[in-house]
N, C-alpha and C positions, 0 to 999 in steps of 0.2 A: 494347562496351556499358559503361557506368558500373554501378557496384556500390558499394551501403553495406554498411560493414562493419561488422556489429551481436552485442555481445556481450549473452547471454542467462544470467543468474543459475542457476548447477545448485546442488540442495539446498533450503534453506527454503521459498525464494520462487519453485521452479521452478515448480512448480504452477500457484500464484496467478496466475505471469508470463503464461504459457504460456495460460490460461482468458482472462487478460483479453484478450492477444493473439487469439484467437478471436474472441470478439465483438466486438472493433475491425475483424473483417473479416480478419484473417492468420489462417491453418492454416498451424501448425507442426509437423511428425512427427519424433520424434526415434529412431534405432534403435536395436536395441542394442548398447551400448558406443561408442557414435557421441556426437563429440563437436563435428559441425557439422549442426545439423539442417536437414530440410528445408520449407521457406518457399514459397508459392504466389505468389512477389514477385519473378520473375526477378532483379530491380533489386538485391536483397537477398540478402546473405548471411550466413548466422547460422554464430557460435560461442558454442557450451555451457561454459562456464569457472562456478568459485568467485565470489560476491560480493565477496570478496575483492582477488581479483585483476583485476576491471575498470575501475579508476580508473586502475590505473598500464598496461594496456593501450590504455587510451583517449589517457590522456597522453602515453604513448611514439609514437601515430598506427598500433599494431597495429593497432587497432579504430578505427574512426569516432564512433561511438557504442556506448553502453552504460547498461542496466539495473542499479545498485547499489543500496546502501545508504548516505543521508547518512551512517551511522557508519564506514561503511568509505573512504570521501572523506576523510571527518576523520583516521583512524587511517593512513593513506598520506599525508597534508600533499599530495601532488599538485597541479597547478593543473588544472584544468577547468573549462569554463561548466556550470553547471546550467541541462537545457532547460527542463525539468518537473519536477514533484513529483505521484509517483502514488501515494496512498495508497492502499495496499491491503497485506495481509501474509498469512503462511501461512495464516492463520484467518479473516480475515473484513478489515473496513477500516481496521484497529486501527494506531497505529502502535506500533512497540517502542521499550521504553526500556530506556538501559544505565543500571544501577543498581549500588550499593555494598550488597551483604547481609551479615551476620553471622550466628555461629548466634543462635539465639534467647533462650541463656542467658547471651551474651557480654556482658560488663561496657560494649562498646565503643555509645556511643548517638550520633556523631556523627561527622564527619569528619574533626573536630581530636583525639577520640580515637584515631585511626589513627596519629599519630605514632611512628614506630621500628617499625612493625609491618608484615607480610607481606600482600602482595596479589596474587591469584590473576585472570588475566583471559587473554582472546586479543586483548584491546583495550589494547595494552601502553603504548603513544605517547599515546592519547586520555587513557587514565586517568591514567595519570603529567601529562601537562599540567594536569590538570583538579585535583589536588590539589598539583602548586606553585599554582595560580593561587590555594590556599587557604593557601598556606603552610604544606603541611603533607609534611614530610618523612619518607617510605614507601618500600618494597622493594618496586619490583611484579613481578611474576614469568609469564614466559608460561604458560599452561595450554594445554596440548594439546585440553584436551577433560576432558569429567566434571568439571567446575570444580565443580560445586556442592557434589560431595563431599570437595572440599579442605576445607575449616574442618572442625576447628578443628586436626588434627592437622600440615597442609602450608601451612595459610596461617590466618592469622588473618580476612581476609574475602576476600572476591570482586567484581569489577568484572563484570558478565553481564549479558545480553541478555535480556528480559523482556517478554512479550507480555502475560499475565494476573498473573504471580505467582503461578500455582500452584503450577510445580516448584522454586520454592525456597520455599512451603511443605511439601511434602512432604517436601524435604531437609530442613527444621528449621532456617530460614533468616528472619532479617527485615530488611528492608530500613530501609538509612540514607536515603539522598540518590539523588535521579536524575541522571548528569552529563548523560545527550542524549537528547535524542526523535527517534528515529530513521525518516523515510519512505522507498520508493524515491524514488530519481530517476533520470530520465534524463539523463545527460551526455555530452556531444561535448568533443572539442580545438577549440583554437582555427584551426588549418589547414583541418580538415573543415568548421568553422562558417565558414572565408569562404568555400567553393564555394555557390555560389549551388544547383547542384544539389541537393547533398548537405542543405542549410539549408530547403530547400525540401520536400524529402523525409522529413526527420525533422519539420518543422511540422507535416507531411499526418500522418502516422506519431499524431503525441502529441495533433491535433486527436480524431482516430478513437477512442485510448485514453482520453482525458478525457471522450471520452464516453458510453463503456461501462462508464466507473467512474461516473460519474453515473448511469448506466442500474442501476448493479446496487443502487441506494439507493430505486429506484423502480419502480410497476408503472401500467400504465394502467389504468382500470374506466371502463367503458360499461356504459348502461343505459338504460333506456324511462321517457320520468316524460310525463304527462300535462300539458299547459299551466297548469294550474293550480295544478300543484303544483310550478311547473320553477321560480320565483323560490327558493321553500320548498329546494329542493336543491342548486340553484347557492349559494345562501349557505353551505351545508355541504362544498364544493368547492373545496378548496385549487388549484392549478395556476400552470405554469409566466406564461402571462398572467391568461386568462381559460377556462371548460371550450368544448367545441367542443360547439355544439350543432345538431342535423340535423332538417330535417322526414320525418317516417315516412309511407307509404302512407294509415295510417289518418289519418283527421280526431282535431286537438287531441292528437295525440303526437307525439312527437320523441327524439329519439336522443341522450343527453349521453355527453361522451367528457372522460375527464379524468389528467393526470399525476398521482400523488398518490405519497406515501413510503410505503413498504410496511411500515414499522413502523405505520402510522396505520391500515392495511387493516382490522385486527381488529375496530376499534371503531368504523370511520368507515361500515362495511356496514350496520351496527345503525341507525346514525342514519339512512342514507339510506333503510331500509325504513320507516323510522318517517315519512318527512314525503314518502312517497309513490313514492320508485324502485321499478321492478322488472325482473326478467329482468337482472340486474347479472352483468356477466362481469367477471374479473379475468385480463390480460396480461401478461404477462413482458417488459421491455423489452433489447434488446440495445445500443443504442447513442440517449443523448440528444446534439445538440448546439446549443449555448444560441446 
């Protein structure tokens, strides 16, 4: 039997990975200390590795494919196809950025004040490239870890990975310049991308997950509007084409059904009681696909 060999992000993104995988339809169990989990995809064989470390896995043909971070693609220079781009991140859809911070009372306000001076990162290649390309010649320095508490004493700033900027305010920390904005992707080598199997399988694979991350931006709402009031409401109804609309049992009602963004929910419930809906339920969607 043929088998794809898929590596799966441990740490940040395991979560997020791992959730969206679910409602694409894959159940992943992982035990403990186990570092190949289990998949309800005979076809498929997952290994639990560092973000890190899946580009040059994938590259070497360890892995087939793999779930990383564009920033860790860029900090490995590796070659790879990117199949997809799955925005999603520890917290919610957000992508990260790798950013240049200082402390806050640092004299330093730009990039070209970085000249002669310490930089603290685990993005050591990415950053260094990114300030030759400013002409600006710096000491970068690997950080292990606790970067942000390097300045001002072990580095003059930091090159770090930024979801909100919260925790390098709390460090006492502002921000210069972004160098990347970081999504997952998914990437394959180029050997595994000519088996027609394999190519065909991570399509199906990234079809399912594109459309579960669309799902998770949306919820459906049904409701009862009477014929007279159904033009009144469908104009209030955003959706993918058009809303679905059904005849009910009783005379002169019908049944509207509609995709809408669940940020809009709060306010768009209000409107649609106002010009005649009623009995409105609101759905959890697991997977859209367009």
């Amino acid at each position: 039997m043929k088998r794809l060999r898929l590596g799966l992000p441990a740490g940040s993104l395991q979560e997020s990975a791992l959730e969206i995988f679910k409602k694409a339809g894959y159940n992943i169990s992982i035990g403990d200390r186990s570092y190949y989990p289990y998949i309800d995809d005979e076809e498929i064989e997952c290994v639990l590795i560092r973000a890190q470390e899946i580009p040059k896995y994938v590259a070497d043909e360890v892995l087939d494919v793999g779930l990383t971070g564009k920033d860790w693609i860029v900090e490995t220079g590796v070659q790879v196809e990117e199949v997809a781009e799955l925005a999603f991140s520890k917290r919610g859809l957000r992508p990260v950025r790798l950013v240049l911070a200082v402390p806050r009372d640092s004299d330093i306000r730009s990039v070209a004040d970085l000249e002669g001076r310490r930089i603290a990162t685990e993005l050591v290649e990415t950053t260094g490239g990114y300030l030759e390309s400013k002409g600006v010649n710096a000491t970068v320095l690997f950080s292990w870890g606790a970067t942000e508490v390097k300045p001002p004493l072990l580095a003059d700033a930091i090159a770090e990975l930024t979801e909100t900027g919260r925790s390098l305010k709390a460090n006492n920390l502002r921000e210069i310049e972004t160098i990347l904005v970081s999504t997952p992707r998914m990437i394959m080598n180029r050997a595994s991308g000519s088996d027609p199997w394999k190519k065909k399988k991570v399509e199906h694979m990234v079809t399912l997950l594109r459309g579960a991350l669309l799902a998770e931006q949306k919820v459906m709402l049904k409701m009862n509007v009477h014929r007279d009031d159904l033009a009144g409401v469908v104009s209030k109804l955003p959706a993918l084409r058009k809303p679905t609309v059904s005849t009910l049992s009783e005379d002169h009602w019908v049944a509207v059904e509609s995709v809408v963004e669940e940020k809009a929910v709060r306010d768009l419930i209000y409107e649609l009681k106002k010009v005649g809906a009623e009995g409105i339920v609101e759905f959890p969607l697991n997977k859209i696909v367009p």
